[in-house]
C-alpha positions as CSV (number, residue, x, y, z in Angstrom):
1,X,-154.4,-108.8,-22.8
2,X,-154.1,-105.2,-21.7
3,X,-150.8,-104.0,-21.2
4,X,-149.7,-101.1,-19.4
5,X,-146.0,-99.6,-19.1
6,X,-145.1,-98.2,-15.7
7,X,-142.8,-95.5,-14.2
8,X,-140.7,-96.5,-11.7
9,X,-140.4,-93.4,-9.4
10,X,-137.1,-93.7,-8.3
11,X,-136.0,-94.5,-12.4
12,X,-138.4,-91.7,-13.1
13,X,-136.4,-89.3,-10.9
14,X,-133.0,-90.9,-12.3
15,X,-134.0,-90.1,-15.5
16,X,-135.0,-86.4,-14.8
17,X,-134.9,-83.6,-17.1
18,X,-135.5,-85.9,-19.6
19,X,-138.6,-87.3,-18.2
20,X,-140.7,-84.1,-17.0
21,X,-142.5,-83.8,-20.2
22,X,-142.9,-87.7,-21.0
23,X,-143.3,-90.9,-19.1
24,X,-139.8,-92.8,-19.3
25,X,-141.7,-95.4,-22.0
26,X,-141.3,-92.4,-24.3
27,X,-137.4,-92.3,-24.2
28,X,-135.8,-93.1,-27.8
29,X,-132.8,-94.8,-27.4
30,X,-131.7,-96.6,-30.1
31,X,-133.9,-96.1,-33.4
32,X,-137.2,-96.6,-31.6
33,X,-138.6,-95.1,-28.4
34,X,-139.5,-98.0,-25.6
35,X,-143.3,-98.1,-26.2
36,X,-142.6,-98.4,-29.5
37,X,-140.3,-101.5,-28.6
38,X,-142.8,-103.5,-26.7
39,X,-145.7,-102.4,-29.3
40,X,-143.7,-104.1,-31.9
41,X,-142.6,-107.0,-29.6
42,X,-146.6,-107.4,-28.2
43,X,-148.3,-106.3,-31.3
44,X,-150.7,-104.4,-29.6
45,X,-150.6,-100.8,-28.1
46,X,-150.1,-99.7,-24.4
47,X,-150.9,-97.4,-22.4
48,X,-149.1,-95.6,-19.1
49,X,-149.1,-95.7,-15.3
50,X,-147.4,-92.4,-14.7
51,X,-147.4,-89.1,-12.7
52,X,-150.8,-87.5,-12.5
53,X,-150.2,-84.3,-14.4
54,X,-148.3,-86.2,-17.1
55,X,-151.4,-88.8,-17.3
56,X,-153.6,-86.3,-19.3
57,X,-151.7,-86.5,-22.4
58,X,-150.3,-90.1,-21.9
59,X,-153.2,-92.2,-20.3
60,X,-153.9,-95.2,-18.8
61,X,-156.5,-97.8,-20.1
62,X,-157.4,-100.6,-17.6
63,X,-159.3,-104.0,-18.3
64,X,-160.4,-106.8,-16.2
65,X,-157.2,-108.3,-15.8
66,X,-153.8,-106.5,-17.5
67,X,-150.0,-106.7,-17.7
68,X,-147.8,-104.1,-16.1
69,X,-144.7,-103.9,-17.6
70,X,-141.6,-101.5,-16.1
71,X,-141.1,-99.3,-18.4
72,X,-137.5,-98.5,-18.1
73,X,-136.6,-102.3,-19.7
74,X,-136.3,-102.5,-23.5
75,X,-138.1,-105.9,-24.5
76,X,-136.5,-109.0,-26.4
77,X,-137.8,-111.8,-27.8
78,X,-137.2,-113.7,-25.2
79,X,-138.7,-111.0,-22.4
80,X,-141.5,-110.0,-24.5
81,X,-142.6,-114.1,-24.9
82,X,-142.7,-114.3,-21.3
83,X,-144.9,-111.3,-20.7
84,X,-147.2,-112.5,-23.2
85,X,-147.5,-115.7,-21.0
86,X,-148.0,-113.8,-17.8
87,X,-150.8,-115.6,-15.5
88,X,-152.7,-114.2,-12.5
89,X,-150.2,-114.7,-9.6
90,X,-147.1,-114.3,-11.7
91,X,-144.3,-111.8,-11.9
92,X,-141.0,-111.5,-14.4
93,X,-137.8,-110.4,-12.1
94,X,-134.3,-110.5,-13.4
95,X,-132.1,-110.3,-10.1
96,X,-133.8,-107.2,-7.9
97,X,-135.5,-106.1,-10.8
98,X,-139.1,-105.9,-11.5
99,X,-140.0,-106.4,-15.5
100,X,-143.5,-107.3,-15.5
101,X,-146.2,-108.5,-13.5
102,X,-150.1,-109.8,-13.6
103,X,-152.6,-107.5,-11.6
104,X,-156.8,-107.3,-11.7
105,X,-158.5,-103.7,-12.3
106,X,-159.2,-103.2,-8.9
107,X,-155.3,-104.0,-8.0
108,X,-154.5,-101.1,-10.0
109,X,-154.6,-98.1,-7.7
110,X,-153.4,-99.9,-4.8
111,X,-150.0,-101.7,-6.4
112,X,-148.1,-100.1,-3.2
113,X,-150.0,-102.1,-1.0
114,X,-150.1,-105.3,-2.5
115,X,-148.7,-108.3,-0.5
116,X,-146.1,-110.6,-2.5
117,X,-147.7,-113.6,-0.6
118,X,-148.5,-116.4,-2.9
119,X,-147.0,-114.6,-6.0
120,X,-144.5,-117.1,-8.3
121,X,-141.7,-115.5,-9.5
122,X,-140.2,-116.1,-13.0
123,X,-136.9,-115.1,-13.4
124,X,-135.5,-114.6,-17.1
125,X,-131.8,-115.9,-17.5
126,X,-130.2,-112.7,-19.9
127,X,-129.5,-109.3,-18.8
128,X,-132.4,-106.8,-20.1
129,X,-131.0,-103.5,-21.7
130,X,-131.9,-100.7,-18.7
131,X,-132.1,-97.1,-19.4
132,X,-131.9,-96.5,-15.3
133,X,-130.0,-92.8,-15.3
134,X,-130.1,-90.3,-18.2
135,X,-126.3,-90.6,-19.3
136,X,-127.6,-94.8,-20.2
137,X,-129.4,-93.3,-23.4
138,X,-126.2,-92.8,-25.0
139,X,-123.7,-94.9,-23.6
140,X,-126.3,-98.0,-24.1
141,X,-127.9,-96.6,-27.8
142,X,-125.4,-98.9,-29.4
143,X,-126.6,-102.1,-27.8
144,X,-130.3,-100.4,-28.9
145,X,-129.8,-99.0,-32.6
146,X,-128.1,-103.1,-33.3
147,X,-131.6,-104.8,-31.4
148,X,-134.3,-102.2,-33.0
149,X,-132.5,-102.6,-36.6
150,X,-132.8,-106.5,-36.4
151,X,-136.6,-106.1,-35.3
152,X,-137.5,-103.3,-37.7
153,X,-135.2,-104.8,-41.1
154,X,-136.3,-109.1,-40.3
155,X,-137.9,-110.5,-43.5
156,X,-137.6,-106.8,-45.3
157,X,-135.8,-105.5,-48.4
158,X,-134.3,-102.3,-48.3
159,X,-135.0,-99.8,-50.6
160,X,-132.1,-99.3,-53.6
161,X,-129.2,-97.6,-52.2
162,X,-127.8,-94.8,-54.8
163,X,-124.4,-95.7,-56.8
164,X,-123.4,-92.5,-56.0
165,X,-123.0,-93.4,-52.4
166,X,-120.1,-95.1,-50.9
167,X,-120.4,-98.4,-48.3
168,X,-117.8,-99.4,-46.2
169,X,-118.0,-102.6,-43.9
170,X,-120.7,-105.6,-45.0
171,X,-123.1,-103.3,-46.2
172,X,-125.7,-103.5,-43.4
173,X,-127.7,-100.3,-44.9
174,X,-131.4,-100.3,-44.3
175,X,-133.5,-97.2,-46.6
176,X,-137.0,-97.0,-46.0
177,X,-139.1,-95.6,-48.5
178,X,-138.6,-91.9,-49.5
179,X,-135.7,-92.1,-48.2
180,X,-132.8,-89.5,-50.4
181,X,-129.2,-90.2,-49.7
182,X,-126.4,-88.8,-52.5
183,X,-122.8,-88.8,-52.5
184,X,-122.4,-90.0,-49.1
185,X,-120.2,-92.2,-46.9
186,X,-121.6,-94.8,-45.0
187,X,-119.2,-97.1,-42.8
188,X,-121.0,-100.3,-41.6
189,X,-117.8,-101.6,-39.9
190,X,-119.0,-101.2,-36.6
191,X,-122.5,-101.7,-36.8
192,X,-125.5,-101.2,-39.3
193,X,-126.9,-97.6,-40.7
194,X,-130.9,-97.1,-40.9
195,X,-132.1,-94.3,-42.9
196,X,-136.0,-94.1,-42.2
197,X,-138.8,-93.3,-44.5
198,X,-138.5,-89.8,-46.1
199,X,-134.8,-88.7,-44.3
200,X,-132.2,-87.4,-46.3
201,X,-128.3,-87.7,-46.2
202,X,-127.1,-84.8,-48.0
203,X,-123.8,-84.7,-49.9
204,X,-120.6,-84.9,-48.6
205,X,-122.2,-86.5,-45.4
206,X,-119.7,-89.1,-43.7
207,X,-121.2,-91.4,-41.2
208,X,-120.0,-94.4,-39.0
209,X,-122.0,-96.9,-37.5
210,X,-124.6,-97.8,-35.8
211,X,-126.4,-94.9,-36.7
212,X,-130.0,-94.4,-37.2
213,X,-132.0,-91.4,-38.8
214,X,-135.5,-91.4,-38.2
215,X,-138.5,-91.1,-40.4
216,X,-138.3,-87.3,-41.9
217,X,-135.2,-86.2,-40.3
218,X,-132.1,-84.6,-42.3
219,X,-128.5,-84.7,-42.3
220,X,-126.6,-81.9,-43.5
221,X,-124.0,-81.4,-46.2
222,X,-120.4,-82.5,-45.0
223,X,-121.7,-83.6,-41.9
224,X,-119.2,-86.0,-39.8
225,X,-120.7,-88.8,-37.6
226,X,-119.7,-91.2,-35.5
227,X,-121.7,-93.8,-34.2
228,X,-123.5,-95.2,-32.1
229,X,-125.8,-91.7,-32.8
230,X,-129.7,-91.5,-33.3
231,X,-131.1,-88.4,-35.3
232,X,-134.5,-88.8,-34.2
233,X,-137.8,-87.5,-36.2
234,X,-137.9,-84.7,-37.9
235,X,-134.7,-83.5,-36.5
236,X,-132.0,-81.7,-38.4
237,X,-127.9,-82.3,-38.0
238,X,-124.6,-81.1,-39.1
239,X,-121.4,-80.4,-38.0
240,X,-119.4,-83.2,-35.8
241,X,-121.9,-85.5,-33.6
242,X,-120.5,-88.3,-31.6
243,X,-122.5,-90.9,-30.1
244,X,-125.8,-88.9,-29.4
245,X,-129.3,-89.1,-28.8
246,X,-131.8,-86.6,-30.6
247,X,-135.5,-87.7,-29.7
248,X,-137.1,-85.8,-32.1
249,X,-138.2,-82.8,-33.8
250,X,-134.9,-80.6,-32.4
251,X,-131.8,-78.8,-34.4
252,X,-128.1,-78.9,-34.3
253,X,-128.3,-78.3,-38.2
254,X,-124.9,-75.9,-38.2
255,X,-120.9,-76.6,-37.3
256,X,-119.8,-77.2,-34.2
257,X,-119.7,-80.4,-31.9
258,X,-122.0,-82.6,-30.0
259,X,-120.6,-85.8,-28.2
260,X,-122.0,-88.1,-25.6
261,X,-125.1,-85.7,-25.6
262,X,-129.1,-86.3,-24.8
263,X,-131.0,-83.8,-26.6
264,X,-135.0,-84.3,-25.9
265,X,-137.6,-82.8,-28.2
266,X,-138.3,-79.1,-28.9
267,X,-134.4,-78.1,-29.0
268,X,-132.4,-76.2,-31.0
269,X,-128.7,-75.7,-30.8
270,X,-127.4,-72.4,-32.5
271,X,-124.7,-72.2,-34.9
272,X,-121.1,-73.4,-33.3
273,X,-122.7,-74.7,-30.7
274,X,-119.9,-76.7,-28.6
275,X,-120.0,-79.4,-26.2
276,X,-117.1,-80.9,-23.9
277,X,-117.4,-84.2,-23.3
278,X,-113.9,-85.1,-21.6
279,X,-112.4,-83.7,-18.8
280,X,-108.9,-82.3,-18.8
281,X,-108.1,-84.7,-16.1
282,X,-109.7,-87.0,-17.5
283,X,-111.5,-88.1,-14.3
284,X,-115.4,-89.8,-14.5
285,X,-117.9,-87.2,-14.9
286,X,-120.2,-86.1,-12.6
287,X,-123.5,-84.4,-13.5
288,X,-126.5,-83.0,-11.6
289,X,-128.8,-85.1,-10.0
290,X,-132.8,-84.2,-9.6
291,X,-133.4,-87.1,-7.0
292,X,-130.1,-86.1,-5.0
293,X,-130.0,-82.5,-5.4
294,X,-126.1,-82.5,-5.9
295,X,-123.9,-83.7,-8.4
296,X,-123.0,-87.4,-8.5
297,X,-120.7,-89.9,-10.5
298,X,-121.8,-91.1,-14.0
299,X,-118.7,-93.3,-13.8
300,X,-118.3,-92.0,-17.7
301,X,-115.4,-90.8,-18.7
302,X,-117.0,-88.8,-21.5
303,X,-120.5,-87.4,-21.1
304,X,-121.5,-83.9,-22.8
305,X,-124.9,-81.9,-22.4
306,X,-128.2,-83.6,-21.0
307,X,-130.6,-80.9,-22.7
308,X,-134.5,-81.4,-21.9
309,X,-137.9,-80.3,-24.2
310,X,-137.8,-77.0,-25.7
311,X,-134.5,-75.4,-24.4
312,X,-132.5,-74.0,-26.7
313,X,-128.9,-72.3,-26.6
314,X,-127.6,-69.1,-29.2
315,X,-124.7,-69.3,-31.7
316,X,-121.0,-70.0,-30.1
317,X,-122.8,-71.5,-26.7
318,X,-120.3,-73.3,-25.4
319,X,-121.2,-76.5,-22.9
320,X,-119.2,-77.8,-20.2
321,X,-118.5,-81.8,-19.5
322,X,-121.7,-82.8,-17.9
323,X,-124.1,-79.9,-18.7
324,X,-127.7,-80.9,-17.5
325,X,-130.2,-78.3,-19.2
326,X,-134.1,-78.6,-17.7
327,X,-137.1,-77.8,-19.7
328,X,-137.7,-74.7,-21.8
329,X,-134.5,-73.0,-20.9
330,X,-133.0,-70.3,-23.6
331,X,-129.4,-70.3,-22.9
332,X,-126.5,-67.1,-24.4
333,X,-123.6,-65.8,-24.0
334,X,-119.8,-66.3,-23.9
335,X,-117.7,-67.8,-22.1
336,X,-118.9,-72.0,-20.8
337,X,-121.9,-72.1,-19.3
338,X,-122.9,-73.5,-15.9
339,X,-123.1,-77.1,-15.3
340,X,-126.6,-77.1,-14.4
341,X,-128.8,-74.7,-16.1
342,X,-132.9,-74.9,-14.6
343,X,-135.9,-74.9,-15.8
344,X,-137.7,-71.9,-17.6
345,X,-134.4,-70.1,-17.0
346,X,-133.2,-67.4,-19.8
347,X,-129.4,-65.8,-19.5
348,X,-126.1,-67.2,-19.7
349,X,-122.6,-66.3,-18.0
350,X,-123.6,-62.7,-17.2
351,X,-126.4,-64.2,-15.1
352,X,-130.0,-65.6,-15.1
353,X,-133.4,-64.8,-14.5
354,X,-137.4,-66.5,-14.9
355,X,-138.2,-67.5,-18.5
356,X,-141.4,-66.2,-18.9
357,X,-144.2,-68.5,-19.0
358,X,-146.6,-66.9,-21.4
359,X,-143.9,-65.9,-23.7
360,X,-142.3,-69.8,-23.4
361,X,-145.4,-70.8,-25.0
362,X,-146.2,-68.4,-27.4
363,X,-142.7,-69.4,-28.8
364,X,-143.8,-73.0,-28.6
365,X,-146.6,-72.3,-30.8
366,X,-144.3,-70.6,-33.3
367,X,-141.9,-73.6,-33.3
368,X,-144.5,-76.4,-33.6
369,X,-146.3,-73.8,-36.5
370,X,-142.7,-74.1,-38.3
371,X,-143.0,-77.9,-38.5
372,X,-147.1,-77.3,-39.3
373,X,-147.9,-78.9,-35.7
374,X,-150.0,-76.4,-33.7
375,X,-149.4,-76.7,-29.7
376,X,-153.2,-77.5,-28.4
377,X,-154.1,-77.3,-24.4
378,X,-153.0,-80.7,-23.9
379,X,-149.3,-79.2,-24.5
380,X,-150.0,-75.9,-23.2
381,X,-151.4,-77.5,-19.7
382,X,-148.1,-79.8,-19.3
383,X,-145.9,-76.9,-20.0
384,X,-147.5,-74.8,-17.3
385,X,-147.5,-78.0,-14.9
386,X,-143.3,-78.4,-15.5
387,X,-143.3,-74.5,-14.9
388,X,-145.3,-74.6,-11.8
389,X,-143.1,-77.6,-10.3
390,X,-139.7,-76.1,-11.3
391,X,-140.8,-72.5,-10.2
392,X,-141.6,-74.1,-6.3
393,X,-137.6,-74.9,-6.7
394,X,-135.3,-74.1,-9.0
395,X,-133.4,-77.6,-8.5
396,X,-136.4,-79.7,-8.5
């Protein structure tokens, strides 16, 4: 069977900054991203059903007959067994919501107007984790890092732990292979630690649970963590985190704090970089919404920075509760920092002007060259395609 992962526009939108430069399948939460989820779950890969300029770099593959499956849902076993029994006709709901459904080729590029006559619905009995609005990556990664661990570690041995390390809690450690961990801390208490294939925990290093650090990524010496946080690939930490999302390849390698935070890919947070994440009044945060265009309630009472692809932010930055940064922003000064920061914006307190675009790539390519990635046309054409949409309006 063919499977395809679809955006939900109104999700889609929810989930924006994070989703300009990537279908919402390609979220990490937890220790995998969702595709990689359902890949795992279906044994097969999948492709997307998303916005057109996106669909270049992330595209669709249709068959004969195929599975559409909403990509905002993180499978189980018991969701993912369904799907796989999908027939013509059928559809998987849980309450209002849509989870997967059977469609032919030629139903592809006309899902809006298909009729729901004759369709059976199946309805599966356990709530599905959602990631529905951007503050769900963290405040649901827990919930994820506990599921992916049980579906990557079943019927595996982990790798030899060092003696020099410490392990609090019932010892749920998972190293993958090439893994390096010395003279660290690890606190299972709460919920298991995975340290993925050629990571390193540096000394000094004390981590709580659930935590999970990606294939190639690095924590720094003396760093203190508290879970549930995900150091996605190839992405460097330090300093105090608390119950963050890194998706990959982005830098908060220095002191300072990061705390109920999203940081997408491409990032880097200068040295004593700060984040609030609690209001002095302790009131529900509110944060910046695309679809809206005004700030609304995350009904969180802690929620720090929402940062998208490739922004990055100069030592002693400081972040206020609810900071939502879009793509490719480059963000200094002193003194906190607005709420909402656009895309392709450079400045800081003292004001703000129009990132340039030819100079926000050629700094692309020296980032991705630093990692020994090169940025081809594929990246260059999506970057431009983000610019042009956030240039028509700022807020957008």
């Amino acid at each position: 069977m063919n499977y395809i992962l679809f955006d939900d526009s109104i999700v889609r939108t929810n989930l924006l900054p994070l989703t300009f430069m990537r279908p919402i399948a390609d979220i990490r939460v937890g220790i995998l991203t969702i595709r990689e989820k359902w890949e795992m779950h279906l044994n097969t890969k999948t492709s997307t059903l998303t916005e057109s300029y996106l669909s270049k770099k992330f595209k669709i593959v249709k068959e004969k007959e195929n599975i559409l499956i909403n990509a905002s849902v993180c499978p189980t076993a018991e969701i993912a067994d369904a799907v796989m029994n999908l027939r013509p006709n059928q559809t998987i709901v849980y309450q209002d919501t849509i989870i997967a459904l059977h469609v032919k080729a030629e139903d592809l590029d006309n899902l809006g107007d298909a009729s729901s006559d004759g369709i059976e619905e199946i309805s599966i009995a356990n709530p599905p984790v959602r990631i529905g609005h951007t503050w769900e990556v963290f405040s649901k990664n827990g919930i994820a890092i506990q599921d992916d661990f049980e579906l990557l570690t079943k019927d595996r041995k982990s790798q030899k732990l060092s003696s020099t390390n410490t392990v609090i809690g019932d010892g749920k450690v998972f190293v993958e292979k090439g893994a390096r961990v010395e003279c660290a801390v690890l606190n299972t208490t709460a919920g298991p630690v995975y340290i993925g294939r050629d990571s390193e925990i540096m000394e000094g290093a004390i981590i709580r649970g659930p935590f999970a650090l990606c294939e190639g990524a690095q924590v720094k010496m003396a760093a203190k963590i508290y879970g549930p946080t995900t150091v996605g690939p190839y992405s460097r930490v330090g300093g105090e985190i608390n119950n963050s999302v890194l998706f990959g390849y982005s830098n908060k390698a220095h002191d300072g704090f990061l705390g109920h935070s999203v940081i997408a890919e491409w990032c880097n947070l200068g040295a004593d970089t700060n984040t609030s994440n609690l209001k002095n009044t302790y009131d529900t945060v509110r944060i910046w919404s695309y679809g809206k265009q005004t700030f609304v309630s995350t009904s969180q009472q802690f929620c720090g920075l929402i940062m998208a692809d490739h922004s990055k932010c100069g030592i002693n930055t400081m972040f206020n509760t609810g900071t939502v940064v879009g793509v490719n922003a480059n963000i200094f000064g002193s003194g906190f920092q607005r709420n909402f920061i656009p895309s392709f914006t450079w400045g800081g307190t003292a004001g703000h002007t129009n990132y340039d675009l030819k100079r926000a790539i050629e700094v692309a390519e020296l980032v991705y060259a630093r990692r020994n990635k090169s940025l081809d046309e594929v990246e260059k054409e999506l970057l431009t395609s983000v610019y042009n949409l956030t240039l028509k309006n700022k807020y957008l």
